[in-house]
Chimera marker file (.cmm) of the C-alpha trace (Angstrom):
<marker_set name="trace">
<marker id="1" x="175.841" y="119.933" z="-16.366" r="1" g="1" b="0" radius="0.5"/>
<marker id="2" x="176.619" y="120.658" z="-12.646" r="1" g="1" b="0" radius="0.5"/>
<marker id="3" x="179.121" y="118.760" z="-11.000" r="1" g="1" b="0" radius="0.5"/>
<marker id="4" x="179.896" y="119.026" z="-6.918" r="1" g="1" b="0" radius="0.5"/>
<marker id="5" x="183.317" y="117.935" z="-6.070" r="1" g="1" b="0" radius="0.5"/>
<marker id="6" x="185.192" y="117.542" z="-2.424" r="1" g="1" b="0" radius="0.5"/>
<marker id="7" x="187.780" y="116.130" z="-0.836" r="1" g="1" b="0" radius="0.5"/>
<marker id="8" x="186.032" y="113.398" z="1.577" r="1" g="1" b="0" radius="0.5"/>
<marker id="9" x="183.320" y="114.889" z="3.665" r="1" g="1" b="0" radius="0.5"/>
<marker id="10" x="183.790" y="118.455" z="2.047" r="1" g="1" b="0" radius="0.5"/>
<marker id="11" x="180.408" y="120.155" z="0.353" r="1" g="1" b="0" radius="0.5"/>
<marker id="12" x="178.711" y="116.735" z="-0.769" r="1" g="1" b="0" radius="0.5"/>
<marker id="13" x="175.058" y="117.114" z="-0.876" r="1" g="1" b="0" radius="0.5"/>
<marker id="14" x="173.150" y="115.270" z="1.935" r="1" g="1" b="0" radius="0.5"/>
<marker id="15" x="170.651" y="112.910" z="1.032" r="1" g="1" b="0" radius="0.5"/>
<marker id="16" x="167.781" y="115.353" z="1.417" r="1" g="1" b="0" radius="0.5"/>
<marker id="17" x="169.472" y="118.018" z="-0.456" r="1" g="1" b="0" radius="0.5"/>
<marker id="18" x="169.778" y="115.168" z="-3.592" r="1" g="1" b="0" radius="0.5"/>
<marker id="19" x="166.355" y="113.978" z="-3.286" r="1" g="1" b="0" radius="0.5"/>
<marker id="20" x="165.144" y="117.439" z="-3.668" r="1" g="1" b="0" radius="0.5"/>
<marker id="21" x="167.623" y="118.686" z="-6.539" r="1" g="1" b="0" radius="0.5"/>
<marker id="22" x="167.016" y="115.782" z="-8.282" r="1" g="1" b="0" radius="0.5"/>
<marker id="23" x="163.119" y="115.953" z="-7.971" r="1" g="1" b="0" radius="0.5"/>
<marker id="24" x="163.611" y="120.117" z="-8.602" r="1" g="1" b="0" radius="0.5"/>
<marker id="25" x="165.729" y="119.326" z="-11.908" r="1" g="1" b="0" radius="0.5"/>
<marker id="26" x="164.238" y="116.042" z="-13.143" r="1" g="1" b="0" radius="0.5"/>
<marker id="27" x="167.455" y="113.965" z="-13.436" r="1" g="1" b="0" radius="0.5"/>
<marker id="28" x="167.793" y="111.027" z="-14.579" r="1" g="1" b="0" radius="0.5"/>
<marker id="29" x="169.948" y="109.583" z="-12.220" r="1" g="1" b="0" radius="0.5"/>
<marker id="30" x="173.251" y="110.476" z="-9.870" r="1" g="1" b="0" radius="0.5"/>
<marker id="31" x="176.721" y="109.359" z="-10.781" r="1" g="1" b="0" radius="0.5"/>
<marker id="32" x="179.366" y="109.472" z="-8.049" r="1" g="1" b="0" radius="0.5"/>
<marker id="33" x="183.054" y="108.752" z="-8.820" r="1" g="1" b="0" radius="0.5"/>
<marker id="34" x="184.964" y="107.805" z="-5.258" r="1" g="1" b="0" radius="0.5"/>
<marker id="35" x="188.929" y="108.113" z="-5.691" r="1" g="1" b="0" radius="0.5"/>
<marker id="36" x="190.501" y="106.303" z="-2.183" r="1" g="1" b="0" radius="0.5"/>
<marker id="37" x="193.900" y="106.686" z="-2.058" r="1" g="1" b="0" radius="0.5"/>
<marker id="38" x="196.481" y="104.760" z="0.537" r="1" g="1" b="0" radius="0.5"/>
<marker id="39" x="194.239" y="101.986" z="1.118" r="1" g="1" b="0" radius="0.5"/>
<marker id="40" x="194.493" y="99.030" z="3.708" r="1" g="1" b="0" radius="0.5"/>
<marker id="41" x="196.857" y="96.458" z="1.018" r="1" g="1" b="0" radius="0.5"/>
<marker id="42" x="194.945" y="93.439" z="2.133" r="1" g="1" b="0" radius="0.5"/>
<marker id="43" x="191.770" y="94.628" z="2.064" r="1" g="1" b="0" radius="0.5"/>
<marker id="44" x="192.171" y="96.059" z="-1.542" r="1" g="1" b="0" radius="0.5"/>
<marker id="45" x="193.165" y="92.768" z="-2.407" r="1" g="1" b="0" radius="0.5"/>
<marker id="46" x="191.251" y="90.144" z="-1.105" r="1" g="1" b="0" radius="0.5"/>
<marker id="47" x="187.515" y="89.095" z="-3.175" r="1" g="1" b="0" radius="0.5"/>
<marker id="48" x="185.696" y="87.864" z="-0.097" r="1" g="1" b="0" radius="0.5"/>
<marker id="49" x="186.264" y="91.869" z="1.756" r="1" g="1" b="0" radius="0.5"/>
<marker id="50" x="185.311" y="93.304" z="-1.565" r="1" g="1" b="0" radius="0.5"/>
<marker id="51" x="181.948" y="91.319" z="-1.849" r="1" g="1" b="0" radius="0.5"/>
<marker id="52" x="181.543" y="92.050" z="2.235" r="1" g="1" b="0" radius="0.5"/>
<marker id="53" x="181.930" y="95.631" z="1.160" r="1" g="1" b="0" radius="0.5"/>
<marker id="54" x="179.328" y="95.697" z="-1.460" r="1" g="1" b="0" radius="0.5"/>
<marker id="55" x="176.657" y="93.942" z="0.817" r="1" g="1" b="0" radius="0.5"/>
<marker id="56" x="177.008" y="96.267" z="3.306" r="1" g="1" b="0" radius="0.5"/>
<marker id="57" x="177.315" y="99.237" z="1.192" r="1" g="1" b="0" radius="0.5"/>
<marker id="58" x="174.495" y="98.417" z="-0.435" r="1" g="1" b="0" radius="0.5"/>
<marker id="59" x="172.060" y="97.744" z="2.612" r="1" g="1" b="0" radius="0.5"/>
<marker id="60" x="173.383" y="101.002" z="4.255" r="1" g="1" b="0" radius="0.5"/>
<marker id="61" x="172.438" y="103.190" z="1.592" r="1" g="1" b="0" radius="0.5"/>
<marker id="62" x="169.331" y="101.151" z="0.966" r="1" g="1" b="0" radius="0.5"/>
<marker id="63" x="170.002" y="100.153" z="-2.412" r="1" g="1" b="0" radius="0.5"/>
<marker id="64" x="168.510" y="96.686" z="-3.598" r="1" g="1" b="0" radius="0.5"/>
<marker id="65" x="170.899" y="94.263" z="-5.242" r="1" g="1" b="0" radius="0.5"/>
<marker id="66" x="170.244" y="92.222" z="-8.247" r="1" g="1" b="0" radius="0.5"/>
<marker id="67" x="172.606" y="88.939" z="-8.624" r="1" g="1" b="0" radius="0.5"/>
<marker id="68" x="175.823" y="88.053" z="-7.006" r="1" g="1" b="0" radius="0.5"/>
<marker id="69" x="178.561" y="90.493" z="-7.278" r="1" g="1" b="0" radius="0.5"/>
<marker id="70" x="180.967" y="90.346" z="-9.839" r="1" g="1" b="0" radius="0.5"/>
<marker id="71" x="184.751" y="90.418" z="-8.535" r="1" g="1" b="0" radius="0.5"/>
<marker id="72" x="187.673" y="89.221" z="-11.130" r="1" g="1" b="0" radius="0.5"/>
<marker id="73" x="191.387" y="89.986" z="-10.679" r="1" g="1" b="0" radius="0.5"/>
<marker id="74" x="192.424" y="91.502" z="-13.952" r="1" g="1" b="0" radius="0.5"/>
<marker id="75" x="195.834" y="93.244" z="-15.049" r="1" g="1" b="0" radius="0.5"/>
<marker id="76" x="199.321" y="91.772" z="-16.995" r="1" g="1" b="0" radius="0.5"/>
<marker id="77" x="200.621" y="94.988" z="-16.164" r="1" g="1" b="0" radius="0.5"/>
<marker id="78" x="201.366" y="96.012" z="-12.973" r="1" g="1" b="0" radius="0.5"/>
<marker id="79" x="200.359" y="99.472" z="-13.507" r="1" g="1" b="0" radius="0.5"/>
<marker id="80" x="196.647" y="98.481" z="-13.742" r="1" g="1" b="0" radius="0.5"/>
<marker id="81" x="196.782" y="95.224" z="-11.834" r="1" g="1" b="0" radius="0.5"/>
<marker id="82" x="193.573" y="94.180" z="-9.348" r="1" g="1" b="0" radius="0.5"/>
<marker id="83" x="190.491" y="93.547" z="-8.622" r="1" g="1" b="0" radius="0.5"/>
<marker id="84" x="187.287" y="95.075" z="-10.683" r="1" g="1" b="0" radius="0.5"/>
<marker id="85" x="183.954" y="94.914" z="-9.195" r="1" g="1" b="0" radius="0.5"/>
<marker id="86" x="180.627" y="95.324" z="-10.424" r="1" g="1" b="0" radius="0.5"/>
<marker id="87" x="176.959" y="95.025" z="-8.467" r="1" g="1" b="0" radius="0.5"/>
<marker id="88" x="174.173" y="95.389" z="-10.546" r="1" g="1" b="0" radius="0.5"/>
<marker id="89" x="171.166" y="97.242" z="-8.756" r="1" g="1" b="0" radius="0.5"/>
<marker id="90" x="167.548" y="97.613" z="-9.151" r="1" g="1" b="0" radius="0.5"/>
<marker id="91" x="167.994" y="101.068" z="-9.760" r="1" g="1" b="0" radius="0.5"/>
<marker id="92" x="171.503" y="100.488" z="-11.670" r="1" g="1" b="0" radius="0.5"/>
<marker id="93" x="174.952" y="99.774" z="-10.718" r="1" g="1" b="0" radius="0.5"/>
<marker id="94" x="177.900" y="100.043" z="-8.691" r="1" g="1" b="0" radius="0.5"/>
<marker id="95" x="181.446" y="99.046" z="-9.941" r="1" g="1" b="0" radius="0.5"/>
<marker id="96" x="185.209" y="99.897" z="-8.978" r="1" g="1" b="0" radius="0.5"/>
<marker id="97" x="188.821" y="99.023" z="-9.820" r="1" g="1" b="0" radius="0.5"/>
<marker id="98" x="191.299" y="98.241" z="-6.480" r="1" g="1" b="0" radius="0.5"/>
<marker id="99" x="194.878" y="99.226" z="-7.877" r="1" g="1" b="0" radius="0.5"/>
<marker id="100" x="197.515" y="97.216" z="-6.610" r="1" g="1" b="0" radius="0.5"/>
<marker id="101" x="200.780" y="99.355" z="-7.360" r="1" g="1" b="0" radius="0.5"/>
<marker id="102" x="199.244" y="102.227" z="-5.389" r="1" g="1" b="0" radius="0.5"/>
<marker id="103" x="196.588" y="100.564" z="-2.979" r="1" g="1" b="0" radius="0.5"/>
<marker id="104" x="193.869" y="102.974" z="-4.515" r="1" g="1" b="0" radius="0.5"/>
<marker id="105" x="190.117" y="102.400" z="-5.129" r="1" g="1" b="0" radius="0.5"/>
<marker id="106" x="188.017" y="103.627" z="-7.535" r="1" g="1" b="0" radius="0.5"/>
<marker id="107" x="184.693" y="103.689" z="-6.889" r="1" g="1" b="0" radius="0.5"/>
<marker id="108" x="181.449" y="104.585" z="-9.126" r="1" g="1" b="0" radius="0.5"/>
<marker id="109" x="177.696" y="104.042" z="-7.782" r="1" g="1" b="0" radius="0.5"/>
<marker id="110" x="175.184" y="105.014" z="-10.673" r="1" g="1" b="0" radius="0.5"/>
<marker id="111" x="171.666" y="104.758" z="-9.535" r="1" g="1" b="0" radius="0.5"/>
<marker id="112" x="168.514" y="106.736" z="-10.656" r="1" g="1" b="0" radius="0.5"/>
<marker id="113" x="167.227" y="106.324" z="-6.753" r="1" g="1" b="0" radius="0.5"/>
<marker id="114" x="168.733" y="109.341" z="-4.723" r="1" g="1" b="0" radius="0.5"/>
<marker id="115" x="171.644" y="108.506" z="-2.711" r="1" g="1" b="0" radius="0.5"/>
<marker id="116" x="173.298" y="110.041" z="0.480" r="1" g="1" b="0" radius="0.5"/>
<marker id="117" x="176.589" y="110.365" z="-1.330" r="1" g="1" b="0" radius="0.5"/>
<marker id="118" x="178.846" y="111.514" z="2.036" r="1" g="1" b="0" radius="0.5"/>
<marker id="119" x="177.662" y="108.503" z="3.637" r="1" g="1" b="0" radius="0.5"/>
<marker id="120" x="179.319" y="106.300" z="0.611" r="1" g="1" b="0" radius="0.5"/>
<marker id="121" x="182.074" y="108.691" z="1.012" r="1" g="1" b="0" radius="0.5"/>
<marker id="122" x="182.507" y="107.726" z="4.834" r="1" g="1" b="0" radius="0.5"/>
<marker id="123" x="181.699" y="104.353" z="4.630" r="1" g="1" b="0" radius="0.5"/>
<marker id="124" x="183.552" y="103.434" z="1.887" r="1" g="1" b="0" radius="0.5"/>
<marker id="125" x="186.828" y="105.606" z="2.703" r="1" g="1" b="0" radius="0.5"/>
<marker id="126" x="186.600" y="103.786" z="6.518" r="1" g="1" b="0" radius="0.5"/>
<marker id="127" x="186.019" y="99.948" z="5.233" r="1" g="1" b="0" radius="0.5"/>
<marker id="128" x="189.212" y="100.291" z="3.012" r="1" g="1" b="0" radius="0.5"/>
<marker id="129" x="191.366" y="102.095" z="5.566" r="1" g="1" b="0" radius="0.5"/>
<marker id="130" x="192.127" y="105.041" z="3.068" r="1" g="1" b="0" radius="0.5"/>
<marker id="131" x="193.857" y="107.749" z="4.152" r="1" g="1" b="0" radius="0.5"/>
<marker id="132" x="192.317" y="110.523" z="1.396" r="1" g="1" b="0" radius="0.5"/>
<marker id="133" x="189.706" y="110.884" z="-1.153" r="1" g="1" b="0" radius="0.5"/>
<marker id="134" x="188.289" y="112.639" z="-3.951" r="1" g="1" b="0" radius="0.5"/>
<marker id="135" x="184.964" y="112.591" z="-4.530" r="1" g="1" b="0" radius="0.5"/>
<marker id="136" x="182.878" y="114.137" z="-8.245" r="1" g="1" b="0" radius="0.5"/>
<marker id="137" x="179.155" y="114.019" z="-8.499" r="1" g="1" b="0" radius="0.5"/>
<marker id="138" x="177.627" y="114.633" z="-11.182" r="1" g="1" b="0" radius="0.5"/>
<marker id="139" x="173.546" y="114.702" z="-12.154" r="1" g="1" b="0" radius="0.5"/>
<marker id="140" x="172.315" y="112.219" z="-15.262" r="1" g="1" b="0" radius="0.5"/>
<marker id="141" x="169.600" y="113.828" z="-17.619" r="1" g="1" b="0" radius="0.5"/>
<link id1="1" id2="2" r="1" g="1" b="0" radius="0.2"/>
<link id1="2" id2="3" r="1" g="1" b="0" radius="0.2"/>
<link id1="3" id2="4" r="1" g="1" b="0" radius="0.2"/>
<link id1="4" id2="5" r="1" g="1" b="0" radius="0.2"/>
<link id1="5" id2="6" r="1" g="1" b="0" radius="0.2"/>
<link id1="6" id2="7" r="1" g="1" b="0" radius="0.2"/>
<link id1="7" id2="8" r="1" g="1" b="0" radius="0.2"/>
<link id1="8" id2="9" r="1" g="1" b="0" radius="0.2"/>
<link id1="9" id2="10" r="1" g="1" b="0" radius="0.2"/>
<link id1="10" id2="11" r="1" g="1" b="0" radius="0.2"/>
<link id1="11" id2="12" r="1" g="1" b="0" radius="0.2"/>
<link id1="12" id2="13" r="1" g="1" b="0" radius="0.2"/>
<link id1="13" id2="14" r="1" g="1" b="0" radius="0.2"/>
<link id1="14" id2="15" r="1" g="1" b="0" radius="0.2"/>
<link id1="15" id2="16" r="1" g="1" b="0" radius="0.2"/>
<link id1="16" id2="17" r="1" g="1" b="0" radius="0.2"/>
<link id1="17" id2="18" r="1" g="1" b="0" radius="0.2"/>
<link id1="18" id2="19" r="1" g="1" b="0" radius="0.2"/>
<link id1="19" id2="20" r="1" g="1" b="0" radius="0.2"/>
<link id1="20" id2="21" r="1" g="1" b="0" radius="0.2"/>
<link id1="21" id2="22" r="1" g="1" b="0" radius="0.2"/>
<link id1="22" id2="23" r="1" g="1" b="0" radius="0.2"/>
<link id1="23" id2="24" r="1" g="1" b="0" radius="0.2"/>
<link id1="24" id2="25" r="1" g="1" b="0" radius="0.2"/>
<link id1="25" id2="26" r="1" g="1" b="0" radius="0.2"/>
<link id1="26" id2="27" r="1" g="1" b="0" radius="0.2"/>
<link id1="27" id2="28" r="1" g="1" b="0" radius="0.2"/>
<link id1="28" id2="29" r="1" g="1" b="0" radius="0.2"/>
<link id1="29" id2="30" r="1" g="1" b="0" radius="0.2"/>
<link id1="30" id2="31" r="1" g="1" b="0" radius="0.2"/>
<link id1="31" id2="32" r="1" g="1" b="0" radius="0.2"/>
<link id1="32" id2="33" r="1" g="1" b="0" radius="0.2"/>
<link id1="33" id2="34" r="1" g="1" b="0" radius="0.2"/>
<link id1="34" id2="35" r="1" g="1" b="0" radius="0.2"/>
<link id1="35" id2="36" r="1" g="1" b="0" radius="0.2"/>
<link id1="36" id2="37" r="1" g="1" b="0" radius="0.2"/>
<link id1="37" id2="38" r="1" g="1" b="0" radius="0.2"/>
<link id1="38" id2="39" r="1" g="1" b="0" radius="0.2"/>
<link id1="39" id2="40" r="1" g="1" b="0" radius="0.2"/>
<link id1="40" id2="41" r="1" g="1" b="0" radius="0.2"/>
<link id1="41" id2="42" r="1" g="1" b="0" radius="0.2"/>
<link id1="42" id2="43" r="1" g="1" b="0" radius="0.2"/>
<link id1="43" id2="44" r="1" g="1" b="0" radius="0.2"/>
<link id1="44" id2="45" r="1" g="1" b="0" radius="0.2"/>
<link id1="45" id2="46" r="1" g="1" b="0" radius="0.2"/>
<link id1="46" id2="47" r="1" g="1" b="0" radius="0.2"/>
<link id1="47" id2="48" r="1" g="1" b="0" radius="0.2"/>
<link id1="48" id2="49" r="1" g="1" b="0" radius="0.2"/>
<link id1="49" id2="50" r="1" g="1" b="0" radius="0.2"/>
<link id1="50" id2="51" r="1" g="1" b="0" radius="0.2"/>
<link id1="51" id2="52" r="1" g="1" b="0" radius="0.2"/>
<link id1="52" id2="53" r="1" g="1" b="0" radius="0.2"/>
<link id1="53" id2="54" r="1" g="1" b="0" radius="0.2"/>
<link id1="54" id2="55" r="1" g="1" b="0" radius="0.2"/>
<link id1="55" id2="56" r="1" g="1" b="0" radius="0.2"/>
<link id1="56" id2="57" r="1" g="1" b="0" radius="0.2"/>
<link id1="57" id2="58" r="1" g="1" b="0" radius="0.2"/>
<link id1="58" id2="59" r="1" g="1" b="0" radius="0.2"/>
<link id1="59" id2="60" r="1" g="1" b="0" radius="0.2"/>
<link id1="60" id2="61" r="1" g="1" b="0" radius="0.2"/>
<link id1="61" id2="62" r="1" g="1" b="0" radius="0.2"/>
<link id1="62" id2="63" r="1" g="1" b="0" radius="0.2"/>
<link id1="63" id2="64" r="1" g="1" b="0" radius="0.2"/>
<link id1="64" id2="65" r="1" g="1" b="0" radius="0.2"/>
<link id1="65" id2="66" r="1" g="1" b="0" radius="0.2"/>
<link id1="66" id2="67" r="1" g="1" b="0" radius="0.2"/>
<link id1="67" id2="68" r="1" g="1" b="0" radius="0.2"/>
<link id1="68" id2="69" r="1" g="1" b="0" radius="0.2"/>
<link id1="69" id2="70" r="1" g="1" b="0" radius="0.2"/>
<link id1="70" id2="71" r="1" g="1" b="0" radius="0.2"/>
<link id1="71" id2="72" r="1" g="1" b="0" radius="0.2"/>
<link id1="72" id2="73" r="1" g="1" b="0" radius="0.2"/>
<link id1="73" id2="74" r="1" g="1" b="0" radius="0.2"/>
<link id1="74" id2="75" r="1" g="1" b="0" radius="0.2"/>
<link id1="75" id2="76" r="1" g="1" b="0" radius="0.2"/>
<link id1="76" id2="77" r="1" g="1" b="0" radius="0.2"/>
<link id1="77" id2="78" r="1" g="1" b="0" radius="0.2"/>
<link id1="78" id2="79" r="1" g="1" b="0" radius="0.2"/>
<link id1="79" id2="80" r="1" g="1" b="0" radius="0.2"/>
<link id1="80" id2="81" r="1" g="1" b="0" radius="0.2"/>
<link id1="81" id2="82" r="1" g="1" b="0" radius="0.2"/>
<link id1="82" id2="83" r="1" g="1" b="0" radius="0.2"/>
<link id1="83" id2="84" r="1" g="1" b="0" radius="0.2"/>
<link id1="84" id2="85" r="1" g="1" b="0" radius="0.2"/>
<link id1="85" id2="86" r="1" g="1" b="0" radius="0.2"/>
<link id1="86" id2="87" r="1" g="1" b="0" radius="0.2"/>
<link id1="87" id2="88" r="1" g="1" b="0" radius="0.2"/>
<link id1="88" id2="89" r="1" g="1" b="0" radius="0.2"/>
<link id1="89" id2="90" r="1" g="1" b="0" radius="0.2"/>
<link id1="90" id2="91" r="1" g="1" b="0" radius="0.2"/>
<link id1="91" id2="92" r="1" g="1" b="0" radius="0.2"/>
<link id1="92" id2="93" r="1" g="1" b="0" radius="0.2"/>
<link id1="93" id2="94" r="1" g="1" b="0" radius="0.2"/>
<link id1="94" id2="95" r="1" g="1" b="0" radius="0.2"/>
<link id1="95" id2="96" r="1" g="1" b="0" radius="0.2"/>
<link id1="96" id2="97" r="1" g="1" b="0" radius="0.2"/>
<link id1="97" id2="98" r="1" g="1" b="0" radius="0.2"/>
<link id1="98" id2="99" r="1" g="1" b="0" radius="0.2"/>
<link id1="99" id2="100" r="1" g="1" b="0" radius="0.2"/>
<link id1="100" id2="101" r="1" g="1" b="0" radius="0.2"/>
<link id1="101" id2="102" r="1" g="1" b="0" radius="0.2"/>
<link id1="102" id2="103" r="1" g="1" b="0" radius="0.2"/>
<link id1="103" id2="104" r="1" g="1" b="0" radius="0.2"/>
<link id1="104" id2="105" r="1" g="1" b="0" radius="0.2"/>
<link id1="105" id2="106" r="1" g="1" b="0" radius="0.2"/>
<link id1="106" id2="107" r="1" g="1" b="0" radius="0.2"/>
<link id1="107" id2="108" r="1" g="1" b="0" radius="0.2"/>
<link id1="108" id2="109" r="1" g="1" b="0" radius="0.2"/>
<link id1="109" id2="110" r="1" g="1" b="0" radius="0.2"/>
<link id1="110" id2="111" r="1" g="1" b="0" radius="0.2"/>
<link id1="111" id2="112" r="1" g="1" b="0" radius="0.2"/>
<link id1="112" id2="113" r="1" g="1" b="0" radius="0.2"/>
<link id1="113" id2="114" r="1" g="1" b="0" radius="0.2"/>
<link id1="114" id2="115" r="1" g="1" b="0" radius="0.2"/>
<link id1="115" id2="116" r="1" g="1" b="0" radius="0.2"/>
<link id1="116" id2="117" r="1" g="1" b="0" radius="0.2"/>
<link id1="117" id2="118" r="1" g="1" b="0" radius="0.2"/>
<link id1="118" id2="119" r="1" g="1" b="0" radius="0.2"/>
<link id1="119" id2="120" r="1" g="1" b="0" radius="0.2"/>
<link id1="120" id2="121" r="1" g="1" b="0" radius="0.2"/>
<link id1="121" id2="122" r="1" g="1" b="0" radius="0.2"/>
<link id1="122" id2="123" r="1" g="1" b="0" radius="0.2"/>
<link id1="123" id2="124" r="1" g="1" b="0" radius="0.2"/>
<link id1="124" id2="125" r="1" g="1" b="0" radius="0.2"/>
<link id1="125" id2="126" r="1" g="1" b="0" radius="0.2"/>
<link id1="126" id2="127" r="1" g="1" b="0" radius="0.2"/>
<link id1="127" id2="128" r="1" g="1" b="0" radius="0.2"/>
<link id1="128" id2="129" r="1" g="1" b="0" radius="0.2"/>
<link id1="129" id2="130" r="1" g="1" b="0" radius="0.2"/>
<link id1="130" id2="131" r="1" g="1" b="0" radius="0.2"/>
<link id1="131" id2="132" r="1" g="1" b="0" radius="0.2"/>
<link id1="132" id2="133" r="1" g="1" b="0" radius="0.2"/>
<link id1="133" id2="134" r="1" g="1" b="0" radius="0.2"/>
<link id1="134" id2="135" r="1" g="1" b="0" radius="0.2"/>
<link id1="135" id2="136" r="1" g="1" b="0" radius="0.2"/>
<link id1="136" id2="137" r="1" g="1" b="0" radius="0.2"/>
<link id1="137" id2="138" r="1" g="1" b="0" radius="0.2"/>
<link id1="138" id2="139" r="1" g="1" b="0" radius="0.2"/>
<link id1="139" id2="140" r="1" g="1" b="0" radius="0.2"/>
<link id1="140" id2="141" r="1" g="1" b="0" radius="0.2"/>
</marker_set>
């Protein structure tokens, strides 16, 4: 399995180049894992900007979402303390985990539609105020 990795806006494919790689191999689907670190505290940690996130996420990357978005504080620990997330969408899902005890998101978006991945990248890294990220792609067959 391939796998394209960067450090926010490095060599992620564009939209284009996923529709046609993903047409070219006959995947599945794309996974994206988006690691935000240094994020905006209140942000991170407040429900309503997490839903706000998701809506506009998904409408900017024209993904179609099924149901209300799931947002529940979890975490006795304080290692692992926060927010999860999950969004089902027509094509799949997206989910994350906001850590508290380092103000880091971590973003997945799973769909078997083609997705412009930097834009998530951008978007996502902007809306929470993070200072760095790691992004991993990988193709689903």
């Amino acid at each position: 399995m391939e796998k394209t990795q960067g450090v926010c806006l490095g060599s992620l494919p564009t939209k284009r180049e996923m529709y046609r790689e993903a047409a070219e191999k006959q995947v599945w689907g794309i996974a994206s894992s988006i690691d935000i670190y240094d994020c905006d505290p209140e942000t991170i940690r407040s429900a309503d900007k997490i839903r706000e996130f998701v809506e506009k996420l998904c409408d900017l990357i024209e993904m179609k979402r099924f149901g209300e978005t799931i947002v529940v504080h979890f975490g006795e620990e304080e290692r692992v303390a926060g927010f999860s997330m999950v969004q089902l969408i027509e094509t799949s899902l997206i989910s994350a985990h906001f850590a508290n005890l380092t103000n880091t998101v971590y973003l997945d978006v799973f769909s078997c539609k083609p997705y412009a991945l930097e834009t998530v990248e951008k978007f996502s890294k902007e809306f929470f105020k993070g200072k760095k990220c790691v992004t991993q792609m990988k193709y689903r067959y």
